[in-house]
Structures are given as structure tokens and as C-alpha cells.
C-alpha positions, -999 to 999 in steps of 0.1 A, spaced: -261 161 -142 -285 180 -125 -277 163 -90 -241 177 -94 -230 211 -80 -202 217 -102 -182 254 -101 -179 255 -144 -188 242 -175 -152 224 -178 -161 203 -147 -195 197 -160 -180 189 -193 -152 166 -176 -180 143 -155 -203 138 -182 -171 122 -203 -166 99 -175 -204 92 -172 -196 78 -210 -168 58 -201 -182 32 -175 -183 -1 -199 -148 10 -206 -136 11 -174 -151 -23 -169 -137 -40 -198 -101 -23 -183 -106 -36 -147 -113 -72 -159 -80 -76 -183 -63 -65 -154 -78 -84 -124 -76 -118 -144 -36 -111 -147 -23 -127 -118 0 -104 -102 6 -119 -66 34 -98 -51 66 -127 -64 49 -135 -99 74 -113 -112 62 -123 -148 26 -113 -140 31 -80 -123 57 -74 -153 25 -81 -176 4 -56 -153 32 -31 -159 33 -36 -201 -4 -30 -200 -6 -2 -186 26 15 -207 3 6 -239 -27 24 -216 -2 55 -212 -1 63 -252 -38 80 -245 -23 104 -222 6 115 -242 33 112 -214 65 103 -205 74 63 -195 103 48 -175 104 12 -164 124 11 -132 142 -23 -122 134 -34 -86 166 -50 -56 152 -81 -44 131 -89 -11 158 -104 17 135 -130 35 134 -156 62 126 -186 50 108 -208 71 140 -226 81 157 -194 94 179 -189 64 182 -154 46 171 -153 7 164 -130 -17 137 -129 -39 132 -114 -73 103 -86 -77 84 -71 -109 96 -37 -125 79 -5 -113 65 16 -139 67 58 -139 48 80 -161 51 118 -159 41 147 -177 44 187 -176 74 179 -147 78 220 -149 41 227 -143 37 254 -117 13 223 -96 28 191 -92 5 162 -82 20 122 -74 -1 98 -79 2 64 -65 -13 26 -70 2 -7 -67 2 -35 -93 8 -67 -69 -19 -85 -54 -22 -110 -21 -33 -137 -42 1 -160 -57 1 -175 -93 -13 -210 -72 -43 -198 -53 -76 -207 -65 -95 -174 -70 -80 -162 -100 -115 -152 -121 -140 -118 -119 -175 -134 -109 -210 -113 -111 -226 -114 -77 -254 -89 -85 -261 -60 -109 -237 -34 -93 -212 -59 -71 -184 -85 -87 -162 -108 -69 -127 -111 -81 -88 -109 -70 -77 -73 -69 -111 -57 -80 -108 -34 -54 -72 -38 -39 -60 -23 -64 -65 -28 -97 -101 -10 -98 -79 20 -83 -57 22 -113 -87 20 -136 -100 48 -120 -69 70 -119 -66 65 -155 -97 77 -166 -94 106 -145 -63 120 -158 -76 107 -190 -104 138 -182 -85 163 -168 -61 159 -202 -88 169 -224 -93 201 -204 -78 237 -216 -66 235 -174 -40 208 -181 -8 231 -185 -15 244 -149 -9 212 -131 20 181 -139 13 150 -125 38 116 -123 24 82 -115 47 53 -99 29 19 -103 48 0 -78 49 -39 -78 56 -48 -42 26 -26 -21 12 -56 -7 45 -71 9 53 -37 26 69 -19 -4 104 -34 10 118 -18 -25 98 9 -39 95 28 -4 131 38 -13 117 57 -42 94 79 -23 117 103 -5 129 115 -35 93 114 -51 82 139 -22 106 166 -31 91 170 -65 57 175 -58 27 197 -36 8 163 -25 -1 127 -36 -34 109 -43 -29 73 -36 -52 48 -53 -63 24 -22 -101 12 -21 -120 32 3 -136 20 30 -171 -4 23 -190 22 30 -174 48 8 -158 70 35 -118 74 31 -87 68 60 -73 100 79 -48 86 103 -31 58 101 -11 35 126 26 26 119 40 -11 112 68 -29 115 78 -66 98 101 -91 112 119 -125 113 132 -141 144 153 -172 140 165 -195 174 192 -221 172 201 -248 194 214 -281 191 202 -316 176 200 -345 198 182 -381 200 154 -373 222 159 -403 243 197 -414 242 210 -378 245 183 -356 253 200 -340 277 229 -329 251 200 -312 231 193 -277 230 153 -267 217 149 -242 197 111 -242 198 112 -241 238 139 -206 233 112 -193 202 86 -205 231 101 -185 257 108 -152 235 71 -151 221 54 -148 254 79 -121 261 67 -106 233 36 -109 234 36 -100 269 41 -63 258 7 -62 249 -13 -37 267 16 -22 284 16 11 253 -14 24 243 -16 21 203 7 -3 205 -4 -37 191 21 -68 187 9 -101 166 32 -134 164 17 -145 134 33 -176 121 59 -203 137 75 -233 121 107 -255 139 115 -291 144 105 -322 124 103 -358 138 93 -356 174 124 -382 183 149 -354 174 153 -323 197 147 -293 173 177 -270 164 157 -243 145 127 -226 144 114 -194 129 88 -171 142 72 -137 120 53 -110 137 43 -78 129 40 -46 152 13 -17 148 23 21 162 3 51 169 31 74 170 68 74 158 85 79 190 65 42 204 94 27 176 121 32 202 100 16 231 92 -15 209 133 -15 197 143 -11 235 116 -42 249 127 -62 217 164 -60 226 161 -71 263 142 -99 253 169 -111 227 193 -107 254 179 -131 279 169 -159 253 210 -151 240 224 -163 269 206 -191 275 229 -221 274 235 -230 238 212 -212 223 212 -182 199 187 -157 187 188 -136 158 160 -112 146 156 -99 108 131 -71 93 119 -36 111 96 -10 105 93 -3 73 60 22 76 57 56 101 24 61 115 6 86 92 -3 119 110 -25 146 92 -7 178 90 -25 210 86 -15 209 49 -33 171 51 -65 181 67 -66 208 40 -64 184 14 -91 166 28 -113 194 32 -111 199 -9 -115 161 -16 -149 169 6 -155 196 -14 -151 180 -47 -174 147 -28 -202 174 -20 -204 183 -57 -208 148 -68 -234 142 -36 -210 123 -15 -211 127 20 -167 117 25 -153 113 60 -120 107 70 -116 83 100 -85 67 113 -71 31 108 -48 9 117 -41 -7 83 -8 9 61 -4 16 27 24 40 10 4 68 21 26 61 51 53 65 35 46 98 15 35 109 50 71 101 60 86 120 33 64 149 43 37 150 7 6 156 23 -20 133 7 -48 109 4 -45 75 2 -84 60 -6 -92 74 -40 -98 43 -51 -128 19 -55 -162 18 -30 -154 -21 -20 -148 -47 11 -133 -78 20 -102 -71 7 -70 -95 13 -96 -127 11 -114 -148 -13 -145 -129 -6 -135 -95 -20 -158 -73 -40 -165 -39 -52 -193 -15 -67 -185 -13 -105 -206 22 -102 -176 36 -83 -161 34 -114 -174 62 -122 -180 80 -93 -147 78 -80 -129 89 -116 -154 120 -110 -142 121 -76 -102 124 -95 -111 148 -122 -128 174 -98 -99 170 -76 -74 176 -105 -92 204 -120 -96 226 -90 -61 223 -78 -55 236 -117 -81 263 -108 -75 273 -77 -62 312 -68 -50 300 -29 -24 273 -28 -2 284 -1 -8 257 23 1 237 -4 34 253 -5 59 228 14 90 239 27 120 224 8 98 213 -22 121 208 -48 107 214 -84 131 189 -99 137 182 -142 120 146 -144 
């Protein structure tokens, strides 16, 4: 410990526990990274979610299982479905504490119940490969034993803490965002679990998103008897995504990807559906309107084309993330806390999402990269540093037990925050 600059002997006492604790924590992350929990395996994130309730007994708390609405989606011949999603999981503790920390990490993963990388493999001495390792299951391993530390300190009546484990992260939240308002009103700020970035610095700023569906319909017809009778839906899908994409360049911030098209069949019919998804990124909330207002006009023109319609599904389901004074000092204390353990943390902007969004939206101030030191998420190729196991539960426990500590909270005191029986 003698690298550490740590303010007491119940911080000191607190990291050299987690020093003890790293096989553990690996034996954790690989029962849960070989649980495939892609975001509709609703039986595998449900497994995710019972293994960590049996995890909860070592930190004496509170449980509820909270049932999920289904996803509406597009299908990829323009009809509206629902599909079923995995339970979330709450645990909370000390609800009446006079510091109330949420903490956040998702169970779901990119990676469905068919793809192929489904196993944890060794690359080197310090670096696995493996689905979720970093995005997000090495997160929750971490949060865990972190709490896990900050439990067995004499501190732990001066600060409650609730955790949601959320099953639909990686699909935009389309469910569990609905919990978070609420979530906001009962506590100071909120540590989110997301991997940090490969080179161990965390997000500040983050850019805004928005999901969506667009279906055109036309009219079948033989493509050479009656061609003329036909009405194309891929020409009208055509038509609106160069519109779209058009609108490129004309906002700064604003950044607009088509990212998937299917329509038609057998190239002797004229097609009378296709479906197009694209996704929109923000750098400020008011930029919303301007993509709402463009979107519209477009819609309008394909709409009264001659037989054809045009309907659009989805919207933005994340507000660009803005640090508020109360954020930046938060992350001036998570640097703190990084100095003591020798890390050198900066905060730089992004123009991925995550719930920190969301909490953001609600108005917790917090940080949303507590988790793993990994890279390549979202692909085949992802990995992570099993000693940020440890360095990152450090990372938690310092963070914990000097917002227990500390004599100056008031920029921690929110206007509205409602201390609420849990």
C-alpha cells in the first residue's frame, strides 16, 4: 500500500480487502459472462438477475424484482411487434440515510443466445476475451465488491445506496428509462457501471440519440404486364433516405446514420414494402426540434407521392448529457479518489449513450464509467484488464467512503431531491 495516498486507516483498511478479493472477483465475472444474456434472451438475463439476488445476501439489503412492458419493434417487414424483456432487479439499503447514492449497471449484452462468441478466453496474463467482460458484466463485479467494502466500514450508516440492474441497456433502455425519473428524486448522484475508456480515462459529455423505424408502402404489380400499375416502395424509402441523409453537415453535432434497409423479394414483382432503421446523434437538446421539424417535411413530400405512404416509428429516447456544476464536482472527487490510488482520470466527451443520459435527464449528477479498464466493446474482439478488477472496486470504495466522510456536501444538495421511503 505504500503507493496509495489514502486520508485514514478505514480507507487503507477498505483497499487492502479488495487487494484480497481479486481471484474472487474473477471466478464472479466468468459465471456471469458465460450466461448469455443478449438483450431478448429473456431466460438468460432472468438468470443474470437470480444470480445476482443470491450475490445480494452478502450485503444484507433489501431486493425487489421489477417486471419489464415489452419492446414495440419494426420488424423488417414494417409491422409493429412487441417483444418480451428480462426482469430488472433493485436492491436498496439504509433508504433514510442522510447520503443517498444510485448505482447503475445493465445485465443484457449485444451478443443473442445464437452468436458464436459465447466463452471467456485468456489472451495474456492480465487481458481475457469474452462477451460482456467489459460491457458490463466486469462493471457489476466491480460494484459489488465495492459496496461489499464500504459495508464492512463503521462509515456505512452515513450513506444509503440502491442499485437497479436493468436488462434492456444495450437496446436503448426502451423500458427501464421510465424508471429513472423517479430514481433521481431519491438520491444526491449516481455512479453508473460502464467500462471506461481503453486507456482508463472516463466520459464527461455525452452526445444525445435518437432510434427509429420508417416503413413505405406502395402497391404490388407484375413488373412487366403492369408495371405501370405498381407503386415501389424501395424507390419512396430511396427517395426519403437521401433526404435524410442529406441533413448531414447542415447542424453542427448533429450526425444522422441509415443503418439497415430491407423491401421487395423477387425482382419480377414491384415491391410494396420496405423498412429502413436509422439512428440520430445530438450535441444539445434543443437540435431535437430541428431533426423533428427536417424529419416531418421529408415525410410530407414522400406522403403525397402518388400511392404511396410513409410512416415513421421510434424517437429519442436519450438527452445529450451536459456536466452541471454539481457533475464536474463529482468528477473532481472521482479524481481525487483516482490520485490516491495513482490514477491519472480524465474526463473527455463522447458521442456514445448509456443511462448516464438518462440520470442526466432526470437531473442526478453522475458518472457513468466506473466500470472495467477494457476495449472493443459491441464486437467479437472485446477484452478487458482483469487487474481493474481491483483497481476499479478501489476506485468505488474510496468514492463511497468519502462521500460518507465528507463535512461539505452542499453542491450535492439538489433542488427538489426528494428523500423518499423505499
Amino acid at each position: 500500500m505504500s503507493d496509495l495516498t489514502v486520508n485514514n486507516t478505514l480507507e487503507a483498511q477498505a483497499l487492502e480487502w479488495i487487494a484480497t478479493q481479486q481471484q474472487i472477483m474473477q471466478q464472479d465475472l466468468w459465471t456471469l459472462a458465460e450466461i448469455n444474456s443478449g438483450s431478448y434472451n429473456v431466460e438468460g438475463v432472468n438468470k443474470v438477475a437470480d444470480t445476482l439476488a443470491a450475490w445480494s445476501k452478502k450485503l444484507d439489503c433489501e431486493l425487489e424484482f421489477i417486471g419489464m412492458p415489452p419492446q414495440d419493434v419494426v420488424d423488417d417487414l414494417g409491422q409493429l411487434n412487441q417483444k418480451p424483456l428480462g426482469r430488472a432487479l433493485r436492491l436498496f439499503k439504509r433508504p433514510q440515510a442522510p447520503i443517498q447514492v444510485f448505482l447503475c449497471a445493465h445485465m443484457d449484452t449485444v451478443f443473442p443466445i445464437d452468436h458464436p462468441f459465447q466463452k471467456i478466453t485468456q489472451l495474456e496474463d492480465d487481458v481475457i476475451n469474452g462477451p460482456g467482460v467489459a460491457d458490463l458484466k466486469g462493471g457489476i463485479v466491480v460494484m459489488f465488491k465495492a459496496l461489499e467494502a464500504f459495508e464492512r466500514s463503521p462509515l456505512q450508516d452515513q450513506l444509503g445506496w440502491e442499485i437497479l440492474f436493468n436488462p434492456d441497456e444495450e437496446i436503448g433502455s426502451p423500458s427501464s428509462s421510465k424508471l429513472f425519473p423517479e430514481i433521481a428524486k431519491r438520491h444526491h448522484l449516481g455512479l453508473i457501471y460502464e467500462p471506461s475508456f481503453a486507456d482508463g480515462n472516463l466520459a464527461g459529455a455525452r452526445k444525445g440519440s435518437g432510434n427509429f423505424a420508417v416503413v413505405t408502402r406502395g402497391k404490388a404489380a407484375h413488373a412487366g404486364r403492369e408495371h405501370h400499375l405498381g407503386r415501389n416502395a424501395i424507390r419512396a424509402m430511396a427517395d426519403f433516405t437521401r433526404a435524410l441523409d442529406d441533413l448531414n453537415g447542415q447542424q453542427q453535432g448533429i450526425t444522422i446514420n441509415p443503418g439497415f434497409v430491407q423491401g421487395g423479394g423477387a425482382v419480377n414483382i414491384v415491391p410494396d414494402t420496405c423498412t429502413m432503421r436509422f439512428n440520430i446523434r445530438i450535441e444539445h437538446s434543443e437540435q431535437q426540434a430541428w431533426c423533428e421539424d427536417q424529419i416531418a417535411a421529408i415525410l410530407a413530400d414522400i406522403n403525397a407521392t402518388d400511392g404511396i405512404t410513409i410512416e415513421l416509428h421510434g424517437g429519442f429516447g436519450r438527452q445529450p448529457k451536459i456536466l452541471s456544476p454539481a457533475n464536474q464536482e463529482l468528477c473532481k472527487l472521482v479524481q481525487s479518489c483516482g490520485k490516491s490510488l495513482g490514477l491519472s482520470l480524465e474526463f473527455l466527451p463522447t458521442g456514445g449513450c448509456c443511462d448516464g443520459n438518462n440520470l442526466a435527464a432526470a437531473g442526478l449528477p453522475n458518472i457513468d464509467t466506473l466500470g472495467v479498464q477494457g476495449g472493443k466493446i459491441h464486437s467479437a474482439d472485446e477484452y478487458m484488464h482483469l487487474s481493474s478488477l481491483t483497481t476499479r472496486s478501489q476506485l468505488s470504495a474510496l468514492i463511497l467512503l468519502r462521500l460518507a466522510q465528507s463535512k461539505d456536501l452542499a453542491w450535492l444538495q439538489r433542488e427538489g431531491m426528494e428523500h423518499q421511503s423505499c
